[in-house]
PyMOL CGO cylinders between C-alpha atoms (Angstrom):
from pymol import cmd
from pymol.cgo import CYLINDER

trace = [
    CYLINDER, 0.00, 0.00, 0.00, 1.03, 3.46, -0.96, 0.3, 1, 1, 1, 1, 1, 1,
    CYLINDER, 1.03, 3.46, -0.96, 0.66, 6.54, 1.61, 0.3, 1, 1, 1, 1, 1, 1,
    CYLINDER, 0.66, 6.54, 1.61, -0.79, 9.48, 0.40, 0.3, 1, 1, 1, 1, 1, 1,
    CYLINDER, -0.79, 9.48, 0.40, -0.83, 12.83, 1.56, 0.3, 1, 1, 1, 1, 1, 1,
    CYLINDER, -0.83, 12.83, 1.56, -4.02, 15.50, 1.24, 0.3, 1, 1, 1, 1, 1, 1,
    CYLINDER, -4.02, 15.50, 1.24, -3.72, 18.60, 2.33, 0.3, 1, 1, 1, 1, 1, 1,
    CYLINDER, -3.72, 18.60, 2.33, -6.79, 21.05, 2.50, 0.3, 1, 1, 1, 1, 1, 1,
    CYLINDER, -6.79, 21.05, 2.50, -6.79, 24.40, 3.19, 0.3, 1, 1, 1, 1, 1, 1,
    CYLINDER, -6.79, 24.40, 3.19, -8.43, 24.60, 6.71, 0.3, 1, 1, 1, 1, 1, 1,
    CYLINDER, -8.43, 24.60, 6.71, -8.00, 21.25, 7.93, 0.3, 1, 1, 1, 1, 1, 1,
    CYLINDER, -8.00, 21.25, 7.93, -4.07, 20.67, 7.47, 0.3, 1, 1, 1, 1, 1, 1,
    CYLINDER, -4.07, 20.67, 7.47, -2.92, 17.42, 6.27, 0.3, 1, 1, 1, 1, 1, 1,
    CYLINDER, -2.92, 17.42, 6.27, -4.46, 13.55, 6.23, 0.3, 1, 1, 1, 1, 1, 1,
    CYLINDER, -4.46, 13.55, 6.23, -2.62, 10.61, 5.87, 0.3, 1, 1, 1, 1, 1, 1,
    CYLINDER, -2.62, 10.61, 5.87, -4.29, 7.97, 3.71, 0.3, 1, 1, 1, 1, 1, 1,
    CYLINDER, -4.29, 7.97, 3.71, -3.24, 4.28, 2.60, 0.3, 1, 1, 1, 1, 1, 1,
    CYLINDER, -3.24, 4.28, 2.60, -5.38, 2.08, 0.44, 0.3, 1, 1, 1, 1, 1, 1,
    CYLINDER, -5.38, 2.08, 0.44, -7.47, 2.46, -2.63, 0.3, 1, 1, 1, 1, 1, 1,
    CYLINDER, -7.47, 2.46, -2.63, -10.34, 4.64, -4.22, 0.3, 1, 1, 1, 1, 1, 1,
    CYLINDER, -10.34, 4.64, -4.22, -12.84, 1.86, -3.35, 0.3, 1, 1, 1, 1, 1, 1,
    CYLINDER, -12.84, 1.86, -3.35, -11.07, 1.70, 0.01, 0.3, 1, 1, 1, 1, 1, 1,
    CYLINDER, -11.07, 1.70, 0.01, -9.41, 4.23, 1.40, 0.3, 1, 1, 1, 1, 1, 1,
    CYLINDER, -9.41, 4.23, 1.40, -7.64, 4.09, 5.26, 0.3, 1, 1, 1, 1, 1, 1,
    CYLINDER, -7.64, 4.09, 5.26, -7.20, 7.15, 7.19, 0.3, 1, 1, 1, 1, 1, 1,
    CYLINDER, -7.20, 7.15, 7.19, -4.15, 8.18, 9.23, 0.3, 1, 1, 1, 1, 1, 1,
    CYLINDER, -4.15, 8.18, 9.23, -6.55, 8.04, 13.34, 0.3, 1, 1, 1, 1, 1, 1,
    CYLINDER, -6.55, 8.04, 13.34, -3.29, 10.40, 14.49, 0.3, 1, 1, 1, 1, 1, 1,
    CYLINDER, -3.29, 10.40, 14.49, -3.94, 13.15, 11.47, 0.3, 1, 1, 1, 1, 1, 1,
    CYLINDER, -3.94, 13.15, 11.47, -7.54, 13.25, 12.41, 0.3, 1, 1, 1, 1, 1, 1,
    CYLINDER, -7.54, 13.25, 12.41, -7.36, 13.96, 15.98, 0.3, 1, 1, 1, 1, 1, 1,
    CYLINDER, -7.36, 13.96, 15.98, -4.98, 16.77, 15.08, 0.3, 1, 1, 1, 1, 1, 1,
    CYLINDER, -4.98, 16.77, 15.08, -7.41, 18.21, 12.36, 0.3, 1, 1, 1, 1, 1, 1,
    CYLINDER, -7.41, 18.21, 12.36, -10.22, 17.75, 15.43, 0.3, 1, 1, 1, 1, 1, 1,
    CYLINDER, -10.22, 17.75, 15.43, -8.20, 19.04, 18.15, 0.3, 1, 1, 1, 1, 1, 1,
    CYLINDER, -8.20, 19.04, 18.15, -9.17, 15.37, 20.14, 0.3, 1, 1, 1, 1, 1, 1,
    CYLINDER, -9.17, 15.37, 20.14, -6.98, 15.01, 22.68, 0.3, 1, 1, 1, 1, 1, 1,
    CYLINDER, -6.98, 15.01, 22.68, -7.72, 10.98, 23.89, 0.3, 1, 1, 1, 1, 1, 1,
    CYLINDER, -7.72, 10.98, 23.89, -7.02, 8.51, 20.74, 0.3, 1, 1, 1, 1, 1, 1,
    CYLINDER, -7.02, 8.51, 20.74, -7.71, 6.09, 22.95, 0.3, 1, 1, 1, 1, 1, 1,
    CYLINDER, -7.71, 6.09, 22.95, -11.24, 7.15, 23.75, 0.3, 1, 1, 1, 1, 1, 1,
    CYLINDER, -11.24, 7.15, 23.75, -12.20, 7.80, 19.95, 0.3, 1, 1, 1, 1, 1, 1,
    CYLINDER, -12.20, 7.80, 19.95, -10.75, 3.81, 19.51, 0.3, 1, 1, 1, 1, 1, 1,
    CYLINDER, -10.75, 3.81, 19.51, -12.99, 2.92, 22.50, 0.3, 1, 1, 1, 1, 1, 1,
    CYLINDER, -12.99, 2.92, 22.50, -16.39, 4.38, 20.76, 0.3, 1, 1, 1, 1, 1, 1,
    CYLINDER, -16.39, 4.38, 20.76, -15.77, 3.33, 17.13, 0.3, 1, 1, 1, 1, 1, 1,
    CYLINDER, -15.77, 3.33, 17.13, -15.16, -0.06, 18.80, 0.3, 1, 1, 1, 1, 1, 1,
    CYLINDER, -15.16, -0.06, 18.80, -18.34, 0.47, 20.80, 0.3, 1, 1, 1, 1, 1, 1,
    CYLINDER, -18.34, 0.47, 20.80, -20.52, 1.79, 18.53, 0.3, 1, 1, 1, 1, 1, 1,
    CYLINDER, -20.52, 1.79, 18.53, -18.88, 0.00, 15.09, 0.3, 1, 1, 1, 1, 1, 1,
    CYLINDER, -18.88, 0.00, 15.09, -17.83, -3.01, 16.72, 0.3, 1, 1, 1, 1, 1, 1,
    CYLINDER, -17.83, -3.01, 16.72, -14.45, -5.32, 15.66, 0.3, 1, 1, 1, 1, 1, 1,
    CYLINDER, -14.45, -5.32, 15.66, -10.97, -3.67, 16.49, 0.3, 1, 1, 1, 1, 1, 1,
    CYLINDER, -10.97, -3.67, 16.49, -9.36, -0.90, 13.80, 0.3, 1, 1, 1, 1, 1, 1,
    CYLINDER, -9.36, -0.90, 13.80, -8.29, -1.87, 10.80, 0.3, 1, 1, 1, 1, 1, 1,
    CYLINDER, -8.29, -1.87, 10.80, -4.72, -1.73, 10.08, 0.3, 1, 1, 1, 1, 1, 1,
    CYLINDER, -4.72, -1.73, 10.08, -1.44, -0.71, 11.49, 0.3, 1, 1, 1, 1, 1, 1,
    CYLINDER, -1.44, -0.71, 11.49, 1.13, 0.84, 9.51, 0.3, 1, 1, 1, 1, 1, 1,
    CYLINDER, 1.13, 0.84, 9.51, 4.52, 1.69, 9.57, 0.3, 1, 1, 1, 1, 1, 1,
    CYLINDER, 4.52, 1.69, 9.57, 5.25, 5.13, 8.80, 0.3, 1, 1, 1, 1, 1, 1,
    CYLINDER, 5.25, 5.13, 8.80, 8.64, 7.91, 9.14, 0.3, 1, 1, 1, 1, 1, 1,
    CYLINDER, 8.64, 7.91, 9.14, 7.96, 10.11, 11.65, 0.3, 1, 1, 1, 1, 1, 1,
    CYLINDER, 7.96, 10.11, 11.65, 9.37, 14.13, 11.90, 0.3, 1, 1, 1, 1, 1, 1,
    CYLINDER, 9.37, 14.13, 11.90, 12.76, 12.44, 13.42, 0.3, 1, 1, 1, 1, 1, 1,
    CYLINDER, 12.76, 12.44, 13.42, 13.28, 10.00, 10.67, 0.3, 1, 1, 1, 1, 1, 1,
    CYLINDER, 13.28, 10.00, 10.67, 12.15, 7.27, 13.23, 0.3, 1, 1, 1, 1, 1, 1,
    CYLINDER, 12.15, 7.27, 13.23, 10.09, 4.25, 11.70, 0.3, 1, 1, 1, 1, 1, 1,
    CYLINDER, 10.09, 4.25, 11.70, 6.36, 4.44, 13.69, 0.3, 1, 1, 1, 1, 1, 1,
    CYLINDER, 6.36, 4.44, 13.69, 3.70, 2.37, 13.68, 0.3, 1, 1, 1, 1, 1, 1,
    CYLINDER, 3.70, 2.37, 13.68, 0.60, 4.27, 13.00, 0.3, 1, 1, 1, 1, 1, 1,
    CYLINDER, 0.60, 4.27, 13.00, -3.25, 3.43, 13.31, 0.3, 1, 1, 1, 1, 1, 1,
    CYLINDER, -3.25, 3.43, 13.31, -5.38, 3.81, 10.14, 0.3, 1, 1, 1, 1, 1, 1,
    CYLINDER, -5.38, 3.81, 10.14, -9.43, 3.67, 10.31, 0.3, 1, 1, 1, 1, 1, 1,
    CYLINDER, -9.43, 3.67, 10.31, -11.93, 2.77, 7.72, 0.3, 1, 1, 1, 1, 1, 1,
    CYLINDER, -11.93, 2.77, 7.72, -13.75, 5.50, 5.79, 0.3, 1, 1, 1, 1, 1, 1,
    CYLINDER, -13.75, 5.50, 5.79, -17.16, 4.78, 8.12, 0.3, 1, 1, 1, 1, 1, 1,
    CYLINDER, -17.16, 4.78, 8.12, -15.32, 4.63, 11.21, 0.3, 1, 1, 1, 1, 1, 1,
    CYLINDER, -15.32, 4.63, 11.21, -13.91, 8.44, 10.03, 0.3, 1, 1, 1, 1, 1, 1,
    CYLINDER, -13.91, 8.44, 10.03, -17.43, 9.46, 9.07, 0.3, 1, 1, 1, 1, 1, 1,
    CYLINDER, -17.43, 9.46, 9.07, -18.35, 8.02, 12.73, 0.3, 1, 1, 1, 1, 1, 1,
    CYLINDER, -18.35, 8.02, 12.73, -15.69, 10.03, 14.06, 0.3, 1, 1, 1, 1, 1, 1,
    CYLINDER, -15.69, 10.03, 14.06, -16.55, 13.40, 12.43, 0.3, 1, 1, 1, 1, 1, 1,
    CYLINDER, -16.55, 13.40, 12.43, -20.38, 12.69, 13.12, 0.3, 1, 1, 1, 1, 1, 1,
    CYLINDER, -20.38, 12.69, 13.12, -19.38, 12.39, 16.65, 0.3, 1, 1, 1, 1, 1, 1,
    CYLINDER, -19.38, 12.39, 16.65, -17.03, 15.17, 16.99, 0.3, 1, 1, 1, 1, 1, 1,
    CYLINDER, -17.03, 15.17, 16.99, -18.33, 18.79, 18.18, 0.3, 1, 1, 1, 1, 1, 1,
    CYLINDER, -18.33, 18.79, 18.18, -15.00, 20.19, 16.93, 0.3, 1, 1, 1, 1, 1, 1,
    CYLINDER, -15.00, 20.19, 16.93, -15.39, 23.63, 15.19, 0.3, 1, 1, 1, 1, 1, 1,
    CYLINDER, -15.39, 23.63, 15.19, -13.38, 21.67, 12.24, 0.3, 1, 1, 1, 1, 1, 1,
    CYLINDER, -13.38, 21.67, 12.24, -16.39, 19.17, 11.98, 0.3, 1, 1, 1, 1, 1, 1,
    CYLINDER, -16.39, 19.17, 11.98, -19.07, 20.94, 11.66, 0.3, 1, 1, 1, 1, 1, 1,
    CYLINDER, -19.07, 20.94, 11.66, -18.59, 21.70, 7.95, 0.3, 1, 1, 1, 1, 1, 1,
    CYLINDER, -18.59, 21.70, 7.95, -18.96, 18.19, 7.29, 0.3, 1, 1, 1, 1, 1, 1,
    CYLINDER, -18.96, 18.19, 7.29, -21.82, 17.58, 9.75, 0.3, 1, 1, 1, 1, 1, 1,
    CYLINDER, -21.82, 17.58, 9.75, -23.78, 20.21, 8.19, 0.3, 1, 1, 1, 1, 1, 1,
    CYLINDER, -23.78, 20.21, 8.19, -23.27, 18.92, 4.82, 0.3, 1, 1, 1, 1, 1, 1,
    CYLINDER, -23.27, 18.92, 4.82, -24.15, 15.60, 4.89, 0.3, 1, 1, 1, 1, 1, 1,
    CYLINDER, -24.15, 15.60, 4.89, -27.56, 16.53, 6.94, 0.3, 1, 1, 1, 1, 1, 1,
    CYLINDER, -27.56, 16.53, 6.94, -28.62, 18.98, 4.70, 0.3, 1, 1, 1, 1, 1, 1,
    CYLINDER, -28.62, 18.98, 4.70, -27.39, 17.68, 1.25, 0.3, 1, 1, 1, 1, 1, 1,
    CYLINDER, -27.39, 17.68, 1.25, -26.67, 14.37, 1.11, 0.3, 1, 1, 1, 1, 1, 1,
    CYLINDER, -26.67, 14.37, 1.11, -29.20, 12.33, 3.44, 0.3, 1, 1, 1, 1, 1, 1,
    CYLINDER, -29.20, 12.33, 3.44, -32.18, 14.65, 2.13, 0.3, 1, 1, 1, 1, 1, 1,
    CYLINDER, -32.18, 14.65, 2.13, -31.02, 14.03, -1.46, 0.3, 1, 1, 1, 1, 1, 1,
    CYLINDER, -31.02, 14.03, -1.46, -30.69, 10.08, -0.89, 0.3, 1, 1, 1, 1, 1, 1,
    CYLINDER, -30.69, 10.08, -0.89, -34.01, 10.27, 0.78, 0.3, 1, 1, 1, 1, 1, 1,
    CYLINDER, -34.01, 10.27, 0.78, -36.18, 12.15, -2.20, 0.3, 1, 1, 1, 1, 1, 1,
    CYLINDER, -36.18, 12.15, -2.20, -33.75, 10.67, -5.20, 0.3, 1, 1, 1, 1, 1, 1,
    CYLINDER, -33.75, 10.67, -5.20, -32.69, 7.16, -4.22, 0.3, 1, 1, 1, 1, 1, 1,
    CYLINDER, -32.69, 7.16, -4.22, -28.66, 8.45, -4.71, 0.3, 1, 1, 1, 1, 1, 1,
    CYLINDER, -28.66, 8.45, -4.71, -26.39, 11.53, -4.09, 0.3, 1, 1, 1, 1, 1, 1,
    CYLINDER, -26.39, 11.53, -4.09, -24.45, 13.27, -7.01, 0.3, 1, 1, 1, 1, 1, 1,
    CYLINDER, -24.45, 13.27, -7.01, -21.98, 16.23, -6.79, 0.3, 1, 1, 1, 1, 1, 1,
    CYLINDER, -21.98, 16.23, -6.79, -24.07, 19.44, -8.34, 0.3, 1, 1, 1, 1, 1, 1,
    CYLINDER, -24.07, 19.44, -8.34, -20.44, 20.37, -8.96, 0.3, 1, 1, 1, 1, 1, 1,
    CYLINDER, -20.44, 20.37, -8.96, -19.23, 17.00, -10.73, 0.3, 1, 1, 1, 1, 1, 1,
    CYLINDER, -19.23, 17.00, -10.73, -23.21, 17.38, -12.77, 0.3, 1, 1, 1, 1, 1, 1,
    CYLINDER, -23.21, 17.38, -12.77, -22.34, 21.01, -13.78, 0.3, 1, 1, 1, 1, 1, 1,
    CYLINDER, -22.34, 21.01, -13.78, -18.63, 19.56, -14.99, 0.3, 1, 1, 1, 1, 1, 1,
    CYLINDER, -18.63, 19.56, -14.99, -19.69, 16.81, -17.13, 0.3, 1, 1, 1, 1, 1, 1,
    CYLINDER, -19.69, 16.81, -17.13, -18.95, 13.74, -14.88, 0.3, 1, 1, 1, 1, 1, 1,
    CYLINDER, -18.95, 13.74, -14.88, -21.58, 11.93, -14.93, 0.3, 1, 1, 1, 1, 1, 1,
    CYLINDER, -21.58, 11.93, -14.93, -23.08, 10.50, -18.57, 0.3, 1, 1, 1, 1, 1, 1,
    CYLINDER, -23.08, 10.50, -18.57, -26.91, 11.33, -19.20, 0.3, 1, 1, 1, 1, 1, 1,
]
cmd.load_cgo(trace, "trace")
C-alpha cells in the first residue's frame, strides 16, 4: 500500500493508505485536524458503537526520521468520528451531509456532486 498525503486548506494534512474503493485514514492526522486530545477514547467508541478492532497498522517515518507504527481507520469509522465530533473543524462536514446528502438520498434514491453534474462527470 502506498501513503498518500491530502492537504486542504483549513483542515491541514491527512494521511491515507489504500485504494479509491477503500481508502484508510491516518486516526493520528484526524485527531490533530479535530483538536481530540484521547485517541484512545475515539478507539474505544468506534469499537463500541462500530464493533471489531481498527483496521490496520502501519509503519510510517515520523518528523525524526524514526520508523512508527501508526493506526489507520476505515472511511465509516472516520465518518463516525466526524459525526461524533463537536470540533469547530467538523461541523462543515456535519452540516453537509444533513442537509445535502441524506435529504437528497431520501427524495432521489442516490447523491451526485451538483459540482461533478455542472462539470460533465456523470453521462446522461
Amino acid at each position: 500500500m502506498q501513503l498518500q498525503v491530502f492537504n486542504h486548506k483549513d483542515l491541514g494534512q491527512v494521511r491515507v493508505i489504500g485504494s479509491n474503493d477503500n481508502p484508510l485514514f491516518c486516526l493520528r492526522d484526524i485527531c490533530e485536524v479535530l483538536e481530540h486530545t484521547n485517541p484512545s477514547r475515539l478507539i474505544e467508541a468506534i469499537n463500541t458503537e462500530l464493533g471489531g478492532g481498527l483496521t490496520l497498522s502501519y509503519p510510517i517515518i515520523d518528523t525524526l526520521g524514526r520508523i512508527q507504527q501508526a493506526t489507520f481507520i476505515t472511511e465509516p469509522q472516520l465518518y463516525f468520528v466526524l459525526m461524533r465530533s463537536d470540533k469547530p473543524k467538523a461541523k462543515p462536514f456535519r452540516q453537509w451531509v444533513v442537509s445535502e446528502v441524506l435529504p437528497r438520498l431520501r427524495k432521489k434514491g442516490y447523491y451526485l456532486n451538483p459540482k461533478d453534474i455542472r462539470k460533465g462527470k456523470y453521462g446522461r
